[in-house]
C-alpha positions in Angstrom: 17.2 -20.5 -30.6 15.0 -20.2 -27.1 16.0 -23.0 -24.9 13.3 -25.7 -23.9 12.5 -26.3 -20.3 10.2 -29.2 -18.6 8.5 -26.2 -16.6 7.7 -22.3 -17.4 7.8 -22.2 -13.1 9.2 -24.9 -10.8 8.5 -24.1 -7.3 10.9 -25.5 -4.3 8.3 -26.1 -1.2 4.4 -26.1 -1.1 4.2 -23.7 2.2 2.0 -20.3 1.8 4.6 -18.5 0.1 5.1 -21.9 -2.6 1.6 -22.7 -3.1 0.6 -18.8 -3.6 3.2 -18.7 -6.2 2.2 -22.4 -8.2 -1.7 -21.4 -8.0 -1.0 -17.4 -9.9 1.6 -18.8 -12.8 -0.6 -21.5 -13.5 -3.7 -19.2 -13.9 -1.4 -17.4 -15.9 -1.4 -20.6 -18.3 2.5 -21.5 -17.2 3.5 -24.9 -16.9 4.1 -25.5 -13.0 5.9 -28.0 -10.9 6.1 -27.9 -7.0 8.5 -30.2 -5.7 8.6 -31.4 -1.6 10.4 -33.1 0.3 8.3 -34.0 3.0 5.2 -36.9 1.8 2.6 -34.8 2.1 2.2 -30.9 1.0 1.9 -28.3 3.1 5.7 -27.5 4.0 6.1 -26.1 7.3 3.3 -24.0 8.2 1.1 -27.2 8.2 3.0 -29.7 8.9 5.1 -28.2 12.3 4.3 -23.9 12.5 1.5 -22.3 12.1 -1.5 -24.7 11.5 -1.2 -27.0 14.0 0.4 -24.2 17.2 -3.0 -22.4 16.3 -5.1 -25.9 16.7 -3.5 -26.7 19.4 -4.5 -22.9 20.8 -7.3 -23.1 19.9 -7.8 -26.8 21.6 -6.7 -25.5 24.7 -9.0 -22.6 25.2 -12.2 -24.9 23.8 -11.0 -27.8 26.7 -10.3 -25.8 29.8 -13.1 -24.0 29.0 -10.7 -20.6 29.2 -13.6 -18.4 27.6 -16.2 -18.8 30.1 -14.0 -18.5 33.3 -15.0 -15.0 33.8 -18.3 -15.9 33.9 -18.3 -19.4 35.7 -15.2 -18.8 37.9 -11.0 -19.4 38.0 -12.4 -23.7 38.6 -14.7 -24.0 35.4 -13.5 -26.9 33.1 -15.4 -28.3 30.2 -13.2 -31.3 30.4 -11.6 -32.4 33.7 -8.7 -34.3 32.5 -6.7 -33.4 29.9 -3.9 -35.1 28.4 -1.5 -34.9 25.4 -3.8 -37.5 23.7 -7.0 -35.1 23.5 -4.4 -32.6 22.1 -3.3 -34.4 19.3 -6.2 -36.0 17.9 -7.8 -32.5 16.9 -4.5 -31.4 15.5 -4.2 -34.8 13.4 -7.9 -34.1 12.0 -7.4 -30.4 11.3 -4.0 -31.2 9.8 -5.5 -33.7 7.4 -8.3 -31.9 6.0 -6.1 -29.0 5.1 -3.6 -31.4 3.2 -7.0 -32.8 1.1 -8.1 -29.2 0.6 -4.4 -28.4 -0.9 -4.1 -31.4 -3.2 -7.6 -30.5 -4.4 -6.7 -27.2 -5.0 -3.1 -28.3 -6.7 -5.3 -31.1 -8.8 -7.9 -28.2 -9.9 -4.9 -25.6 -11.1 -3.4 -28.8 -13.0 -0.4 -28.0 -11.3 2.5 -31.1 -10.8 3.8 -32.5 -7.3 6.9 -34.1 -7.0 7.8 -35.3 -3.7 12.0 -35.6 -3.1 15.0 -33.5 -1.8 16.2 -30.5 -4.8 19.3 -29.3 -5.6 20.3 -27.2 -7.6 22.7 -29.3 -10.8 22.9 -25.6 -12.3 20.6 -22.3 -12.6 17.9 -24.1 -14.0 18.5 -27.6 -13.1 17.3 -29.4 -10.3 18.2 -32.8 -9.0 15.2 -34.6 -7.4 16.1 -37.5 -5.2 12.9 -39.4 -3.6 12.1 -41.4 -0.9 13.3 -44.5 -2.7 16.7 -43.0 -3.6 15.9 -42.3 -7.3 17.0 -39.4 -9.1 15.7 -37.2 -12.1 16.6 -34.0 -13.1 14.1 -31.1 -14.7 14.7 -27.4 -15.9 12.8 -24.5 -15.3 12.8 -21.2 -17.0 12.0 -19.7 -13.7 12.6 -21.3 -10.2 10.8 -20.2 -7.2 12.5 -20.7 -3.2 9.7 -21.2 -0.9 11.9 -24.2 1.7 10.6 -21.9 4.8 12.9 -22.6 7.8 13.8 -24.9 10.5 14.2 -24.2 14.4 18.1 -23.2 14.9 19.8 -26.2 17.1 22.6 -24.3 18.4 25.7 -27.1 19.5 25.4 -26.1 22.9 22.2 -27.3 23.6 21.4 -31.1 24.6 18.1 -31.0 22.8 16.8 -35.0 23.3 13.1 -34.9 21.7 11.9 -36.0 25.5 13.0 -33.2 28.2 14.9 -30.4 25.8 13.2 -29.9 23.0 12.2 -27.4 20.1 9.2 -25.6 18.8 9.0 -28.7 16.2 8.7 -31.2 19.2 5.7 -29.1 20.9 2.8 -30.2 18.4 4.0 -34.0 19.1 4.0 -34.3 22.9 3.4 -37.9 24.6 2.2 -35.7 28.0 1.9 -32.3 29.4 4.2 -31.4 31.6 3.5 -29.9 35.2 6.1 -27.2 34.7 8.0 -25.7 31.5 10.8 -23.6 30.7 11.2 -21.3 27.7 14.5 -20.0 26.7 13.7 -17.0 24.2 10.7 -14.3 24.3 10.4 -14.2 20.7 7.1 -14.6 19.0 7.0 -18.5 19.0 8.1 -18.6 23.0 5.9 -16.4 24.0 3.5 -18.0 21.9 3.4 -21.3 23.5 4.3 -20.4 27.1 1.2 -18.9 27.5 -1.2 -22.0 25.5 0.0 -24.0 28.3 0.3 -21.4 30.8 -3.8 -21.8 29.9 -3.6 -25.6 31.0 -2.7 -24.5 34.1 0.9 -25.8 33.6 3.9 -24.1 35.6 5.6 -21.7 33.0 8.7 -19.4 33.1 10.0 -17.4 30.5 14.3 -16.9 30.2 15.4 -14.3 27.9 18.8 -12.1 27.8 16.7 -8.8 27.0 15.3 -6.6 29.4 12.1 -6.0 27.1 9.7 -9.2 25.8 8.3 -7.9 21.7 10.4 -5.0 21.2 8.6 -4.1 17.9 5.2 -4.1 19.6 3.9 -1.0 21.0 5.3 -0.4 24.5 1.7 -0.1 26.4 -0.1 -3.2 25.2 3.5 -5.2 25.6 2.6 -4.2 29.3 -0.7 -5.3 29.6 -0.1 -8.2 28.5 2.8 -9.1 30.3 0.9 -7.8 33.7 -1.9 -10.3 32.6 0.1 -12.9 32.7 2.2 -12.6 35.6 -1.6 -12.2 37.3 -2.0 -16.2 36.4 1.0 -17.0 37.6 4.1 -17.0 34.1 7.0 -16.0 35.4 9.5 -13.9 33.8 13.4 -13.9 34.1 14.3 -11.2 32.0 17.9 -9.7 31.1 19.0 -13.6 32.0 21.9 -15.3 30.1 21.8 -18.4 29.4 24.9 -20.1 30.4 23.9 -24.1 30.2 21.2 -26.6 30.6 21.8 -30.1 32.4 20.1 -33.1 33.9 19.3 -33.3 37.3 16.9 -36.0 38.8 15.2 -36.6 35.1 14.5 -32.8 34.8 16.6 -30.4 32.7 17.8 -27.5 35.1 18.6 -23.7 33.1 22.0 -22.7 34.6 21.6 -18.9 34.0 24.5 -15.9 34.6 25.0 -15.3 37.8 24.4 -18.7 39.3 20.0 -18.9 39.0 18.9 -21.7 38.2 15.2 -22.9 36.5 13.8 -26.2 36.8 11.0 -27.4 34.5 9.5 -30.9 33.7 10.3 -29.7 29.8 12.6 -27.2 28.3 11.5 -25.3 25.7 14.5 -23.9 23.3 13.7 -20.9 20.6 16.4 -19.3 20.0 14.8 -18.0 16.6 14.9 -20.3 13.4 17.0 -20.7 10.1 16.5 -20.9 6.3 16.2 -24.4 4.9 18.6 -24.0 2.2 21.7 -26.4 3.8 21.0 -29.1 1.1 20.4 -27.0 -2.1 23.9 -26.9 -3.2 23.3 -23.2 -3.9 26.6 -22.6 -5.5 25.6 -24.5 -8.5 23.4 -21.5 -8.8 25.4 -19.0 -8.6 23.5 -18.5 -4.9 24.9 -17.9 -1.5 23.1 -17.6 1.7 24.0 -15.8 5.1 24.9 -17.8 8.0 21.4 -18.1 9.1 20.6 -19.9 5.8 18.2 -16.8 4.6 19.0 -15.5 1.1 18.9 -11.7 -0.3 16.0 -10.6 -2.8 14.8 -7.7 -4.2 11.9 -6.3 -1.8 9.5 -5.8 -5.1 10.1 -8.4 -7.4 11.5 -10.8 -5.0 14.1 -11.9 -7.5 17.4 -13.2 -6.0 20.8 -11.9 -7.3 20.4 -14.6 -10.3 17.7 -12.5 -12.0 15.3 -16.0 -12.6 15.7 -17.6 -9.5 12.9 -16.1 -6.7 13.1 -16.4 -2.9 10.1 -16.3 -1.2 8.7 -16.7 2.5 10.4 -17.6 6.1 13.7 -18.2 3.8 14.5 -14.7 3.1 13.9 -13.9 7.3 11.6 -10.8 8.5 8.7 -10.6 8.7 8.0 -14.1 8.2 4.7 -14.7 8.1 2.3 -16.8 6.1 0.4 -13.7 5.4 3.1 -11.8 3.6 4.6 -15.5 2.4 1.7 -15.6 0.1 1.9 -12.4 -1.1 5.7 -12.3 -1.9 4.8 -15.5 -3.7 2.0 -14.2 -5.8 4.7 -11.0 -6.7 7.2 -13.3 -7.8 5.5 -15.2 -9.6 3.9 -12.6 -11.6 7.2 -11.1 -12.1 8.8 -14.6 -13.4 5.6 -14.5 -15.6 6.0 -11.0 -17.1 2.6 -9.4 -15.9 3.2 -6.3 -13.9 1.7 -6.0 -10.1 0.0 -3.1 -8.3 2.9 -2.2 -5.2 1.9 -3.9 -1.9 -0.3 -2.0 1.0 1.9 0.5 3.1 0.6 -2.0 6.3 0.1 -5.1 7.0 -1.1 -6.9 10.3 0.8 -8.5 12.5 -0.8 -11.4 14.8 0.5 -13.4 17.7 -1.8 -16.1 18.8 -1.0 -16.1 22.3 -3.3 -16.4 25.3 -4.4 -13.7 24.9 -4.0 -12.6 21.4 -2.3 -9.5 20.4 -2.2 -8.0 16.6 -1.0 -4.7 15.8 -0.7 -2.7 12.5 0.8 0.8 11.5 3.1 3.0 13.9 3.3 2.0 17.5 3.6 4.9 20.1 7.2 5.0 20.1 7.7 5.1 16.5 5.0 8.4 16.2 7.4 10.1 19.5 10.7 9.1 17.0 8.9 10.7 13.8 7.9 13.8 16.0 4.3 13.5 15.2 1.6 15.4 16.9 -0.3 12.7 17.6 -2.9 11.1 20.3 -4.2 8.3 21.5 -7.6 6.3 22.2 -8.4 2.9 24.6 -11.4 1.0 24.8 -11.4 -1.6 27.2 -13.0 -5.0 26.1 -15.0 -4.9 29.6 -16.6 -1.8 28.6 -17.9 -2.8 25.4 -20.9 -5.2 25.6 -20.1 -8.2 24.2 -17.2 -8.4 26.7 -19.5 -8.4 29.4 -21.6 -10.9 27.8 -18.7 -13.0 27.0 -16.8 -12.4 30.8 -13.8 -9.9 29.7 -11.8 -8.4 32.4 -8.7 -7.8 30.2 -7.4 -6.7 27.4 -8.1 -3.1 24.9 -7.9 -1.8 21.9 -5.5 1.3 20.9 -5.8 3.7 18.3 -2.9 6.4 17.1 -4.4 9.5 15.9 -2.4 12.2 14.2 -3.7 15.5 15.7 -2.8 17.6 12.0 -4.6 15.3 9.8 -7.0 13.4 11.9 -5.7 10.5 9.9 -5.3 6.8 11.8 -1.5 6.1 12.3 -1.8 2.9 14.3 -4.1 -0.1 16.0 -2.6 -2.7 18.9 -4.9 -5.0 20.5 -4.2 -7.5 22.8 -7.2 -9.4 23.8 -10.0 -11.6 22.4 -10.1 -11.9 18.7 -7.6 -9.6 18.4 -6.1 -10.8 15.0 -9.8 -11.0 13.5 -10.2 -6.9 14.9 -7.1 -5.6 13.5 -8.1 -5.9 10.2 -11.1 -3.1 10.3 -7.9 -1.2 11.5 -5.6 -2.0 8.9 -8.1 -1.5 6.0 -8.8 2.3 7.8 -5.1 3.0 7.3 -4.3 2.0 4.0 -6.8 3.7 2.8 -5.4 6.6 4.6 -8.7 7.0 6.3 -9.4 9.6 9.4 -10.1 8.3 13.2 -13.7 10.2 12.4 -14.7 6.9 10.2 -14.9 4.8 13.7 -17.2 7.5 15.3 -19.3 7.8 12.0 -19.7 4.4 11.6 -22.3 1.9 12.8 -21.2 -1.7 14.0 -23.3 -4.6 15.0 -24.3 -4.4 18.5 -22.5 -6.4 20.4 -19.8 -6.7 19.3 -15.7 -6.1 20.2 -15.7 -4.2 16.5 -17.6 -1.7 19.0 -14.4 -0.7 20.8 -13.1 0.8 17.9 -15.6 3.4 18.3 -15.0 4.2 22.1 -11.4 4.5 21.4 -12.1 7.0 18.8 -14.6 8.8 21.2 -11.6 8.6 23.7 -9.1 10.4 21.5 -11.7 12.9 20.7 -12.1 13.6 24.1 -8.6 13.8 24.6 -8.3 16.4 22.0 -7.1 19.8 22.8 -10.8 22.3 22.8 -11.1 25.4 20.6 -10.8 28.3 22.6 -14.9 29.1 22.5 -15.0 25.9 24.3 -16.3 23.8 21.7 -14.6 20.7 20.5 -11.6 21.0 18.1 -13.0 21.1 14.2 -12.2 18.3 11.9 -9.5 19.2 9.8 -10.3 19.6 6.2 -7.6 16.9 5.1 -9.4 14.4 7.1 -12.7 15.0 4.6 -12.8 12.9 2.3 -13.8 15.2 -1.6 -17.6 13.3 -2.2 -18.9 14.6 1.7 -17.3 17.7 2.3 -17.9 20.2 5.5 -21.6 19.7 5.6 -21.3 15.7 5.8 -19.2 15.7 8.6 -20.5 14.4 11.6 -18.9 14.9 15.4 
């Protein structure tokens, strides 16, 4: 006899990788229940990460007027005064109207919230315990892990709320501080050392490597760490930490060797943790590692208790809300039983800094460690047009070229609207496109899509000549079958 549940899918957290997964099995027909803990949906990535860090970027820039200073000057402000007050109240209007757009998209897709803590009573029980301290219990056929993570709080750190705080504490500051430490030059670190680095606060940057984004190409890492040491971030780099204490109602970052770094705030990421501690995921048959993140299958997502799914920041790299959704839509077509086509080879990744960066495919050092032939192209945002218009002095686009095929192997950009560019990039190389395409191609004029075609004209320049003198032919791979020879421009 098949065994009744309450719910074909019951979904643990509403962040991207939860709601992705409750919106695909319910247009599949399935029977859906998304249970969180917090009182309003969103998990995470609303509530604490992504949204409101990128509104309060995107405050920052629109308040100091950061866009226009290349035209008007280092001393151009659109608003004079700024205070933790003008910071908040966009971030608690943008928050809201993205927790209405969720429950009307839930309430559309007739899909249940429950609001309480889970655990797991047994594989496909779950004990709900709400706000009130009342308890029920529903089954699932399938169950879906989308708790995303939590800042790790390591014992040795006095974190207060007030001086010594986490990345969680950022998005509900009573002031901005004059000066600010960050300890860690991870993504979220880096991240907000340089949105108030833009407010003209005091920042420096601790961090026990010798390199800041190891997984980002080598040569835009450096340009943007040279652009912001020109306004002033400081970097102590290859630095232990050793302690942090009090001193005159500041903390003070005792680092190896005896240095010490003083800040009005203190800014710990020392990475973050799955959210799994109060799941009791032994009742399912379910362990985690010690940073809380559990083990899946990379296709179907399916943990090693073939029902139960793990999806998003809980199952660790890369930890995005762009792949979050996606692993949620696979899993929950898997726990429905309707097949999916394999994911893209690349995906983009952004860091909302000031400035941006976004990269996608090979960097330069992964091509040398491949042994491609390969080459490269820059544009410069100053030389395309609508960086003059707009005041750009900074920042480029890179291509990767491989010199055999002609074929696009990479794209870093650090610079304005970076993580809107990268994406003419990354749908180039998933297709498996050529570096031709850019120089072929016609963009609106003016526009930064432009540099993409000066970087291609820059790694055809770069290109080694035929011996007559004449520039190297395109290689017959690169072509795509409906164009042939003839169709090929240079």
């Amino acid at each position: 006899m098949t065994q009744a549940y309450d719910y074909d899918l019951i979904v643990i957290g509403s962040g991207p990788s939860g709601r992705r997964a409750s919106v695909q099995a319910s247009k599949f027909g399935k029977s859906v229940l998304v249970i969180d803990r917090h009182g309003q949906m969103g998990g995470v990535s609303v509530h604490t990460g992504t949204i409101p860090s990128k509104t309060l970027r995107e405050t920052v820039l629109n308040l100091t007027g950061w866009r226009e200073r290349g035209i008007y000057g280092i001393n151009y402000r659109v608003k004079q005064h700024i205070d933790a007050q003008d910071l908040g109240r966009r971030v608690g209007k943008t928050l809201s109207d993205k927790v209405d757009v969720l429950e009307h998209q839930f309430a559309r897709n007739g899909i249940t919230l429950m609001y309480g803590s889970a655990r797991f009573r047994d594989p496909h029980t779950l004990e709900v315990t709400d706000a009130q301290g009342d308890v029920q219990h529903v089954t699932g056929k399938s169950i879906v892990i989308a708790v995303g993570s939590e800042p790790h709080r390591p014992d040795h750190i006095p974190f207060d709320g007030t001086c010594v705080i986490d990345s969680d504490g950022m998005v509900k500051l009573d002031k901005i501080p004059r000066s600010l430490v960050v300890i860690g030059a991870g993504v979220i670190g880096i991240e907000y050392a340089t949105i108030f680095s833009a407010l003209d606060v005091r920042v420096t940057v601790v961090d026990q490597r010798d390199h800041i984004l190891d997984f980002i190409d080598r040569e835009t890492v450096q340009e943007f760490v040279h652009q912001l040491r020109e306004r002033g971030v400081n970097f102590r780099l290859g630095c232990t930490l050793d302690s942090i204490i009090m001193e005159a109602g500041q903390p003070v970052a005792i680092l190896d060797g005896g240095r010490r770094v003083r800040g009005d705030l203190l800014l710990y990421t020392g990475g973050r943790q799955g959210a799994t501690a109060d799941l009791n995921l032994a009742a399912a048959d379910l362990t985690a590692d010690s940073r809380g993140r559990l083990k899946v299958d990379p296709d179907s997502f399916q943990t090693d208790v073939s029902h139960i799914y793990a999806t998003g920041d809980v199952i660790g790299f890369p930890a995005l809300a762009s792949t979050s959704m996606e692993q949620g839509r696979i899993a929950a077509c898997h726990a429905c039983g309707y097949p999916v086509p394999p994911a893209p080879t690349y995906f983009p990744y952004g860091i909302y800094s000031v400035p941006e960066i976004s990269t996608v495919g090979l960097t330069e050092e992964e091509a040398q460690q491949k042994k491609l032939p390969y080459e490269t192209g820059i544009a410069r945002f100053r030389e395309t047009s609508r960086g003059q218009i707009m005041g750009e002095t900074a920042g480029f686009l890179k291509i990767i070229v491989c010199l055999q095929t002609h074929k696009l192997l990479g794209v870093h950009i650090v610079g304005e609207a970076a993580t809107e560019l990268i994406h003419i990039g990354q749908a180039v190389l998933n297709f498996g496109g050529s570096f031709e395409y850019f120089i072929e191609a016609t963009f609106n004029y003016p526009t930064f899509a432009e540099a993409y075609k000066i970087a291609a004209l820059d790694v055809w320049n770069r290109m080694t000549p035929r011996q007559d003198g004449e520039p190297p032919a395109i290689a017959p791979e690169a072509l795509s079958p409906e164009r042939g020879a003839e169709g090929a421009a240079v």
